[in-house]
N, C-alpha and C positions, 0 to 999 in steps of 0.2 A: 438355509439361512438361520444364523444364533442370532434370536430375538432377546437381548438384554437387560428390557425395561418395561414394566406393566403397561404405565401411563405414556412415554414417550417410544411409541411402539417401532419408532422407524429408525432407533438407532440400531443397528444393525450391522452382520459381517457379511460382506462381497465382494467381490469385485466388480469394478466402476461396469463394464459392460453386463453384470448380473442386475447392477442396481437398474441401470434402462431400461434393459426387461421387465423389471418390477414395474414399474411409474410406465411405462406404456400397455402393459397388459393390467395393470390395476384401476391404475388414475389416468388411464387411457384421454377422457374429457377434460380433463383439469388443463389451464393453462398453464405453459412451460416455458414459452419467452413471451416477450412483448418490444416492441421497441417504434419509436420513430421515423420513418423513414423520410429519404432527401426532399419529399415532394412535402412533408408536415406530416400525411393522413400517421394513422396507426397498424402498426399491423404484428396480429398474434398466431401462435402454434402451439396446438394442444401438444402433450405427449403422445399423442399418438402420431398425431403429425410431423412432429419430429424425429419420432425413432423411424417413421420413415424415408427421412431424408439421410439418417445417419445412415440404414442400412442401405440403400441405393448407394451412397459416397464411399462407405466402407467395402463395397463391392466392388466398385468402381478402383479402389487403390488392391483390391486383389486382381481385380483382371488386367492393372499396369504392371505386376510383379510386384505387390508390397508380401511379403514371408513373416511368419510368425518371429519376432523381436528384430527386425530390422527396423530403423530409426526414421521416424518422419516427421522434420523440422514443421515450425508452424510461428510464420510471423505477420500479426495482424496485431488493429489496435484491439480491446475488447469491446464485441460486438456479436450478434448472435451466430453469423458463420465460426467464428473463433469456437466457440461449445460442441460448433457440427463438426466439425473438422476433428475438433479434439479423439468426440469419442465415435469417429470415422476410422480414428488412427488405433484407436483403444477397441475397437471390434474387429480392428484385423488383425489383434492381437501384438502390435506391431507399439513402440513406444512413441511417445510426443517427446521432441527436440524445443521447447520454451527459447523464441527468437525476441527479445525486445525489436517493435518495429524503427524504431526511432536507433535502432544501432547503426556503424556507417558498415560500408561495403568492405571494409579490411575487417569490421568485427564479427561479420556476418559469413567471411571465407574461414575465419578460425573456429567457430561451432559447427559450421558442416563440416572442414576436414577431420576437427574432431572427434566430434560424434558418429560419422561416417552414414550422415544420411543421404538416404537412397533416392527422396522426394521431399520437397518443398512446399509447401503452401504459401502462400501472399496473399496481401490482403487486395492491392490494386497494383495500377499501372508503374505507382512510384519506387514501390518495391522489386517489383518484377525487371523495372531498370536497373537493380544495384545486381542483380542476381546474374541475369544479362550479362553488364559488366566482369561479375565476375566469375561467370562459370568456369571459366579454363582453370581457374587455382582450385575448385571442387572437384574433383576426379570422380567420387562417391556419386555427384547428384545425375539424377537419370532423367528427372520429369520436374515441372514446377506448375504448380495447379494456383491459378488464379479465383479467389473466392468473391468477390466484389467485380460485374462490367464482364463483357463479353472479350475473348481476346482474338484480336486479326493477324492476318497473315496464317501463312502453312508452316511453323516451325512445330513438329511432331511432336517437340519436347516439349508445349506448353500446353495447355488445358485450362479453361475456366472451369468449374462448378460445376457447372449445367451440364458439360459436356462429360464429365468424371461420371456425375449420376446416372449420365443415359447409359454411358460403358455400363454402369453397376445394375441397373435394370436388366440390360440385353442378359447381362451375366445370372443374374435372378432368375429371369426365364427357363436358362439352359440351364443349368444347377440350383434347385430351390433350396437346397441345404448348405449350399456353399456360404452364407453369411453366417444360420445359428454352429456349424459345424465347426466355425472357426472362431466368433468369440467364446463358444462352451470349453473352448482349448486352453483359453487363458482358465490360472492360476493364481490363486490367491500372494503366493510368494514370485511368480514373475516382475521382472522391472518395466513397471509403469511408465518414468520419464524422465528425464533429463533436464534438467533446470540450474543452467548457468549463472554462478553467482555473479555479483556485479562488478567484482576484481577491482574492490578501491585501494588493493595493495598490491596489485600484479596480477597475472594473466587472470582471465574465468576459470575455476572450476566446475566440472559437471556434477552437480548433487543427484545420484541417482536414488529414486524412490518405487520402491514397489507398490502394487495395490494395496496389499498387507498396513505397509508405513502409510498411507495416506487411508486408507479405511481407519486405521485406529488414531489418526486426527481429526478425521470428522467425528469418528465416536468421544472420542475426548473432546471437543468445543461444547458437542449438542449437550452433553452432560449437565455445566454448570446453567446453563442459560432456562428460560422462561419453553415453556410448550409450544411449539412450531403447528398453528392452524393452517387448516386449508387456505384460507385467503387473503393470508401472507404473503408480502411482499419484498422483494430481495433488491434492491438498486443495484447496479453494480457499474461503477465508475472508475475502479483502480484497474493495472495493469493484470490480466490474467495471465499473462506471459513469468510473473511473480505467485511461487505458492498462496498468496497470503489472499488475495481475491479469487484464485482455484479454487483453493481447497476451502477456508474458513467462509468464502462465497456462493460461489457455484456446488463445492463438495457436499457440506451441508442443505443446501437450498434443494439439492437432488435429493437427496435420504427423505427430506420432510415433504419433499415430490411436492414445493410450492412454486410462486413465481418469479421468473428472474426477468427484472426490468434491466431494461439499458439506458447508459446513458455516459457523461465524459462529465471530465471537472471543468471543460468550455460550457456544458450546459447543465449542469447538474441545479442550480438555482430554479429554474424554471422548469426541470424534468420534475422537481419535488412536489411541484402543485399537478403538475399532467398522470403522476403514476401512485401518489401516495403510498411511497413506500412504507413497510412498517418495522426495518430494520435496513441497514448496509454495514459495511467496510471502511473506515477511513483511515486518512493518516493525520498527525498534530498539525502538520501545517494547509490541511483543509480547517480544520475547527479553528486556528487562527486567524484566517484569511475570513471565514463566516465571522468571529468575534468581529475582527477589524472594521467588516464591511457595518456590522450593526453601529458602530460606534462612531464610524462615521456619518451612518445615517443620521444620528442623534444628536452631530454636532450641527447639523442644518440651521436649529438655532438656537438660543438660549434656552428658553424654555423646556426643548426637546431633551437638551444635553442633561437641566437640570433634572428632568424624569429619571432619563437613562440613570441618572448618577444614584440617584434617591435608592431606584427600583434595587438595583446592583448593590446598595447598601442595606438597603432590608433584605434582599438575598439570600446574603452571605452570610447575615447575622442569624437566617435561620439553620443555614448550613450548619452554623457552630453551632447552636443552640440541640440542634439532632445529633450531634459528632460525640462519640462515646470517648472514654478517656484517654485513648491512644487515637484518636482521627477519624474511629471507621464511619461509615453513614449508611444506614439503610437507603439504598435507593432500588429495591425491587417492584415489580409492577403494582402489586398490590398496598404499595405503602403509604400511609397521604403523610404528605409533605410538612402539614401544617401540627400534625403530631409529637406531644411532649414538649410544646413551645408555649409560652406565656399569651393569654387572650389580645392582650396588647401587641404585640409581635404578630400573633395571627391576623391579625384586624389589616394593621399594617400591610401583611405580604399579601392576604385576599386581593387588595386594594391594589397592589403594582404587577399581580398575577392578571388581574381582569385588565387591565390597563395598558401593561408592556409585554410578559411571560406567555397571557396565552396565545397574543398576536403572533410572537416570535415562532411557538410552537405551534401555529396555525401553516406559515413560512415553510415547514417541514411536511407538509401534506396534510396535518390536521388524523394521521391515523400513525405514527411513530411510533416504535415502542423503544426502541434500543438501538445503539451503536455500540463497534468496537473501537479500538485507536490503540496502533501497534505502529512497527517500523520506526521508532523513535520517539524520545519521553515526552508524553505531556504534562506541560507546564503544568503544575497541583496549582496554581491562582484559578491557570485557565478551565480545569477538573472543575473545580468550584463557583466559574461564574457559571458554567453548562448546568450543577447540579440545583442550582439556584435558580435556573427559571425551569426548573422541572424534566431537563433531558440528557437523559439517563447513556451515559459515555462509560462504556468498560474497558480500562485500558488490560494491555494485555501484550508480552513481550516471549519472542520463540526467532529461528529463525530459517532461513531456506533447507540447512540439512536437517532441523528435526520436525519439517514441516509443519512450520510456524508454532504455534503454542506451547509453550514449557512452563508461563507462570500468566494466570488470568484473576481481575480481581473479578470478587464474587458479588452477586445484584444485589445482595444484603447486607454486603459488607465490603463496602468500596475505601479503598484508602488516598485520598488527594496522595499523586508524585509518589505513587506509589505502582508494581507491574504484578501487583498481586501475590498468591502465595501458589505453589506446583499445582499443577490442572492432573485432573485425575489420570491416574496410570502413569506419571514422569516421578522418575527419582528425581534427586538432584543432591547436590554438596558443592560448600564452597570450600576450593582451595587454599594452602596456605598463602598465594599472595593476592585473594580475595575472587580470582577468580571461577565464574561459577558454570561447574560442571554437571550435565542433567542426561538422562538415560532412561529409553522408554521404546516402544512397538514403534512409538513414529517416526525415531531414527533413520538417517537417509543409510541404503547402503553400503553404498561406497560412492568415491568420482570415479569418474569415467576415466580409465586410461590412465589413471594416476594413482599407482597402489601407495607412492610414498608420500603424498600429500592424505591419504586414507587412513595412512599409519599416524603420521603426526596429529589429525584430528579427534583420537581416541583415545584414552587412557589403557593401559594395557587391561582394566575391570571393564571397557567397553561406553565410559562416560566418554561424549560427548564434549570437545572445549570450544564454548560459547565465545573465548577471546572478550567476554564483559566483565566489568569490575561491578563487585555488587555490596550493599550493605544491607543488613538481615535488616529488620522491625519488626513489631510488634506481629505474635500470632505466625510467624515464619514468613511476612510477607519479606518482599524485596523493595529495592533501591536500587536500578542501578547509576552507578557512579560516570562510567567512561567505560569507553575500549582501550583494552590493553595498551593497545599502538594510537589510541589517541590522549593518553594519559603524561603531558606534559612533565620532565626533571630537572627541575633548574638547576646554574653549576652551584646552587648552594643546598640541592641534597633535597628541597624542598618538594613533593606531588602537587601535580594542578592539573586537574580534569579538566578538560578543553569542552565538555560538555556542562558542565556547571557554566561556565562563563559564555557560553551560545544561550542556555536557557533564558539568561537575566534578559534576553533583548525578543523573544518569542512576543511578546506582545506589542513591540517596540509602531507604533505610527511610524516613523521618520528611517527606522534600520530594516535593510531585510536581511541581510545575515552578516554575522561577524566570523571571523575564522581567528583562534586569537594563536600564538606561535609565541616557542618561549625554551623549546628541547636544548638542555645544555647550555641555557643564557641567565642574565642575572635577574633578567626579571621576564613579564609578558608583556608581551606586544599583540597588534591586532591589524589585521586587513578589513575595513569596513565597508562593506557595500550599500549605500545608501538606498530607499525604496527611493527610486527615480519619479516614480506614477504617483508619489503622495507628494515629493516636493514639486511636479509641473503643476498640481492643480494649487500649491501651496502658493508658488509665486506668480500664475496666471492671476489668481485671487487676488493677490497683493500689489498688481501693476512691477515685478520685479523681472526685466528684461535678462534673458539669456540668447545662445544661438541654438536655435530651433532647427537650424540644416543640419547639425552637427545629431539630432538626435535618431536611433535606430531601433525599431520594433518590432516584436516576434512573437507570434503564438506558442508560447509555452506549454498546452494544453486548457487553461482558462483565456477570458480574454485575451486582445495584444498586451504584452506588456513592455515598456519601453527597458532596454540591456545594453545599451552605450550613449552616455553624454558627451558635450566636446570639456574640454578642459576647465573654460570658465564657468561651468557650471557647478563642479566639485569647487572650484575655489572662490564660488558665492560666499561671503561674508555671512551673511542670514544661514546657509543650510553648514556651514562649519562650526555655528555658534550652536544651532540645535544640535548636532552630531556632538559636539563639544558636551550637551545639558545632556541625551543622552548617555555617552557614555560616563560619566559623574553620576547617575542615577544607579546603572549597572552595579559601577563598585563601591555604592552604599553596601549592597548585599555580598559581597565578597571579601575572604579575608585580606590582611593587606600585602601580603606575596602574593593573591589572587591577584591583586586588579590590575588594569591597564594601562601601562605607563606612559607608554607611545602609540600611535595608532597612525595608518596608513586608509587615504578614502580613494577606492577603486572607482574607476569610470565608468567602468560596464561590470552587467550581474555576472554570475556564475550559471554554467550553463551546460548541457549534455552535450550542445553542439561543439562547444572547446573543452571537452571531455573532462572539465571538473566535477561535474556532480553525475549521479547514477540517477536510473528509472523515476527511482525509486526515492532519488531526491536525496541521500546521503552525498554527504561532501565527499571528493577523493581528494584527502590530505596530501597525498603524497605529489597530484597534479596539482595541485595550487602551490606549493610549497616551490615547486620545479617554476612555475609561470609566473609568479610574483618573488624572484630569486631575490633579484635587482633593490625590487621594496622594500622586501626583511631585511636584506643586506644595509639598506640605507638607513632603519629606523636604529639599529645598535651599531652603526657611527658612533 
C-alpha cells in the first residue's frame, strides 16, 4: 500500500477487499457498524466481527458458483447487510450489480438481463416477490439470497443469509485458503461495479467503475476535508445503491476504519440524538425539509417566530460581516464564528447562539462536525441560514460516472450557490456551449454493453461530458446553471434554465415542487404541486372544510406524506390565492422572459411510484411532460 499523507495516514491505494483486511487485522476492536434494530435494542460489529461475516458470505457465494468477475446484483435499502453483502461480492472477486430497491419488477428484469447477473441479493420478502415474479425473463439469475428473515419452503434456488454463511463456513473448513486466495486475486484495475444511472432520459445505463476509479475518489474527498478520528461517526441515511452514500459514505468511512451508523430519512431526526453522528451525506432537499421543520416549529407562536426571525437576521448579518469580497466564508472547524465582526454584532449573535443556534446544533447530536450536499444545488439563502447558526454544509457537485466529486467547496472557503472549485486530481474545462467537461483516475470505465453510449460520453482527449451548464466565479469556483436537456428555448431565441426557476420555490412553506415548461413556446409555464401536508394542517387550523376521503398517503421514506387530493381541494379559494402570492414572490427574482405566466395546480405529488421522479429525487422531465400532456397543452390555449 502507497501511503500518501504524513498526517492523514489512511488515505491510501487498494483495493476495497485489501482495504478489509486492513481495518480488520489492524483496527480489529474498533467498531464498524452500529444500527437499531426492529425490537429498539442497539446492536454493534467490531471489524473484526465483520470481516467475519463477509468472509463466511463471500465463501458462501464461492461454493454456489460465483467466478472471479461474474456480476452479483444487490437490492436492499441501506442497512448494515447492504455493506456485507457488498464486499461478500467484492471478496469473491466478483462485481456488485447496484439494484435501487424501490425499482418495479420490469425495471429489475432489465439490470439483470443486462448485467448478466448470475445471483441476486434481497433485502426481504417484498423483494424476493418481484424477483419470483420475474425470474423467467432473467435467464442469467441462478440463486437469490435473501439478507433480512429466514426463508420457507424447498425452492433450491433461494437462500437467506444465514444459510449462504453456513455453506461459506463448511467451505472454510475444507479449503482454508479458498477466501484470502481469491480476494488477493482481485486487482487494482478490475471492475468493481455496476451502477445504473437513473435514465431521466431513457433506458439506465451501466456506469462501470473499477477499484482503481473508486480508490481514487475516496482518495480525492478525504484530501480537502478536516482529519478522520477514531471516534468518528458516519450516519448514513441516503441510498447506497447510488455511488454518492458508497463511496463519499461508506468508501471513505472504511480508509479512516471509523464508524458507520444507520439509519433512513423516516428516522433520521431521532437517530441524530441516539448515534451522535460527527459527519453524514445528504442532499438539498433534506436540509430543506430540516430548515422548514425549524420554522415551523417557530411559528407555534408569536413570540417564537419573533426569536426565530431576530436569530436568522443577526445570522446572516454575521455571515456577510465574515464573507470576503467575492462571497467566500471561512467555515473550517477551527474558525470562531464571531471573528472579524464588530463587538456589537458579536454581543448580538452570543445572545441568539446561546438561545436558538446552539439548541438547533444540539438537535444534531451535540458532537457534528460536517456535512456534505451534492445531487442537486443548494439554495445560497439556504448555505447561509445553515452557516449562520454554525453548521458547517460543503456543497459539492460529481456524478455517477466520475464517481461523484469533480468540483467540492473548500472548509475555508465555502462560496453560498456555489459547487466549489476541481477536487484534487480532476481536470476540467468548460466547453464552447458552456458545458463542463472534467477528467480524472475516478472516471467510470465504460457502460456496460454499450460501447456507443461509451463513445458519446467522452471527448475523443478522454473528458468526461457532465451534460451541465456551468458559470465560472471567483478563484475558478462553479455555478452550475441547468442540464443541457433541461435548459428551456423559447420560440423567441430566449435561454431559461428550468433550474433557476425550481430554486426560487426551495424554501417555499405552501410549494413542494414546481416543474416550469416553456421548450419552443412564447413564454414559461409551470405545473405546480402544492405541499398538501402544510395546506391540511393550514385549513384544519383555519376551520376551512375540504373532502378528506378523497385524500391518499404514502411513505415516501420520511413520514406519511399525503400525494393525491380530490378536486375541490386544489380549487380552495385560500390555497389558490397563496400559490397565487407564491408564485408573485418567485418572479420578483427572475428576469421577465423568466417568469411564469401561467401555471397549472396538480392534485397529487410527484413520485417514483408513477415514475416521474428517481431515487435519487431528480425530476424525469421527459415523464412529466409525457403525463401532464393535456395540462401543458391547455395552459398555451
Amino acid at each position: 500500500m502507497e501511503n500518501i499523507s504524513q498526517d492523514k495516514w489512511y488515505i491510501t491505494t487498494q483495493t476495497f477487499p485489501e482495504l478489509l483486511h486492513r481495518n480488520v487485522t489492524q483496527f480489529g476492536e474498533r467498531r464498524a457498524q452500529w444500527w437499531k434494530t426492529e425490537s429498539g435494542t442497539h446492536q454493534t460489529l467490531t471489524y473484526f466481527q465483520l470481516g467475519r461475516i463477509i468472509e463466511e458470505a463471500s465463501c458462501g457465494l464461492i461454493e454456489i458458483g460465483v467466478e472471479k468477475g461474474d456480476r452479483v446484483a444487490l437490492m436492499a435499502h441501506t442497512c448494515p447487510e447492504w455493506m456485507q453483502a457488498d464486499y461478500s461480492i467484492l471478496c469473491a472477486g466478483a462485481m456488485t450489480v447496484c439494484v435501487y430497491p424501490t425499482l418495479s419488477k420490469d425495471e429489475l428484469t432489465y439490470i439483470i438481463r443486462d448485467s448478466g447477473a448470475k445471483v441476486l441479493y434481497v433485502q426481504d420478502g417484498l423483494n424476493l416477490a418481484k424477483a419470483l415474479e420475474a425470474w423467467a425473463d432473467m435467464p442469467s439469475l441462478e440463486k437469490v439470497i435473501v439478507l433480512q428473515g429466514e426463508v420457507g419452503g424447498d425452492d433450491p434456488r433461494i437462500l437467506d443469509f444465514n444459510a449462504l454463511c453456513f455453506l461459506g463456513s463448511n467451505l472454510r473448513a475444507k479449503e482454508p485458503k479458498a477466501f484470502s486466495n481469491r480476494w488477493k486475486s482481485v486487482d487494482l484495475d478490475d471492475p468493481m461495479t455496476i451502477v445504473y444511472t437513473s435514465g431521466t432520459t431513457g433506458k439506465p445505463k451501466g456506469a462501470v467503475h473499477t477499484h482503481a476509479s473508486i480508490n481514487a475518489a475516496c482518495r480525492r474527498d478525504m484530501e480537502p476535508i478536516g482529519l478522520m478520528k477514531p471516534d468518528d461517526v458516519l450516519l448514513s441515511f441516503l441510498p447506497l445503491s447510488h455511488t454518492y452514500e458508497r463511496e463519499c459514505g461508506h468508501g471513505v468511512a472504511m480508509h479512516g476504519a471509523i464508524t458507520l451508523a444507520y439509519s433512513s430519512p423516516k428516522t433520521m431526526v431521532e437517530d441524530l440524538q441516539v448515534f451522535k453522528p460527527t459527519m453524514f451525506m445528504s442532499v438539498p432537499r433534506i436540509y430543506e425539509r430540516i430548515f422548514m421543520a425549524l420554522s415551523a416549529a417557530a411559528s407555534e407562536s408569536f413570540l417564537k417566530k419573533a426569536i426565530f426571525n431576530y436569530a436568522l437576521k443577526v445570522g446572516k448579518k454575521v455571515v456577510a460581516a465574515r464573507s470576503d469580497e467575492n462571497g467566500f466564508v471561512d467555515m473550517s472547524e477551527e474558525a470562531d464564528l464571531t471573528s472579524g465582526i464588530g463587538p456589537l454584532l458579536r454581543m448580538q449573535y452570543q445572545l441568539v447562539d446561546k438561545i436558538l443556534f446552539s439548541k438547533v446544533r444540539e438537535k444534531l447530536g451535540g458532537r457534528f462536525r460536517f456535512a456534505f450536499s451534492a445531487a442537486g444545488a443548494l439554495p445560497a439563502d439556504l448555505c447561509k441560514v445553515f452557516m449562520a447558526m454554525g453548521i458547517r454544509i460543503y456543497e459539492g457537485y460529481g456524478a455517477t460516472e466520475t464517481c461523484n466529486t469533480v468540483n467540492l467547496n473548500r472548509p475555508n472557503k465555502v462560496l453560498p450557490g456555489s459547487v466549489g472549485c476541481l477536487a484534487p486530481g480532476v481536470e476540467g474545462r468548460i466547453a464552447p456551449d458552456g458545458e463542463w467537461l472534467v477528467k480524472g483516475p475516478n472516471n467510470m470505465l465504460e457502460y456496460w454493453n454499450n460501447p456507443e453510449a461509451t463513445k458519446e460520453a467522452f471527448t475523443e482527449d478522454g473528458f468526461y461530458h457532465t451534460g451541465d451548464i456551468v458559470e465560472e466565479q471567483a478563484d475558478g469556483y462553479l455555478k452550475i446553471v441547468d442540464r443541457k436537456k433541461g435548459l428551456m428555448v423559447l420560440d423567441t431565441g430566449k435561454n431559461v434554465p428550468s433550474a433557476k426557476i425550481e430554486s426560487c420555490f426551495s424554501l417555499s412553506r405552501y410549494i413542494d415542487t414546481v416543474v416550469p415548461v416553456g421548450d419552443n413556446r412564447k413564454f414559461v409555464a409551470a405545473i405546480v404541486i402544492p405541499d398538501f401536508d402544510a395546506f391540511i394542517e393550514y385549513f384544519d387550523a383555519n376551520g376551512i372544510e375540504y373532502d378528506k376521503d378523497a385524500l391518499a398517503f404514502a411513505d415516501l421514506g420520511a413520514a406519511p406524506v399525503c400525494v393525491k387530493v380530490g378536486e375541490d381541494f386544489i380549487r380552495n379559494a385560500k390555497l389558490k390565492e397563496m400559490v397565487d402570492e407564491e408564485i408573485k414572490l418567485a418572479n420578483f427574482q427572475l428576469e421577465e422572459y423568466e417568469t411564469i405566466k401561467k401555471y397549472t395546480i396538480s392534485k397529487r405529488r410527484l413520485t417514483e411510484l408513477t415514475g416521474e421522479v428517481t431515487p435519487t429525487l431528480k425530476i424525469k422531465r421527459n415523464v412529466v411532460m409525457k403525463n401532464f400532456e393535456k395540462e401543458i397543452k391547455d395552459l398555451y390555449k
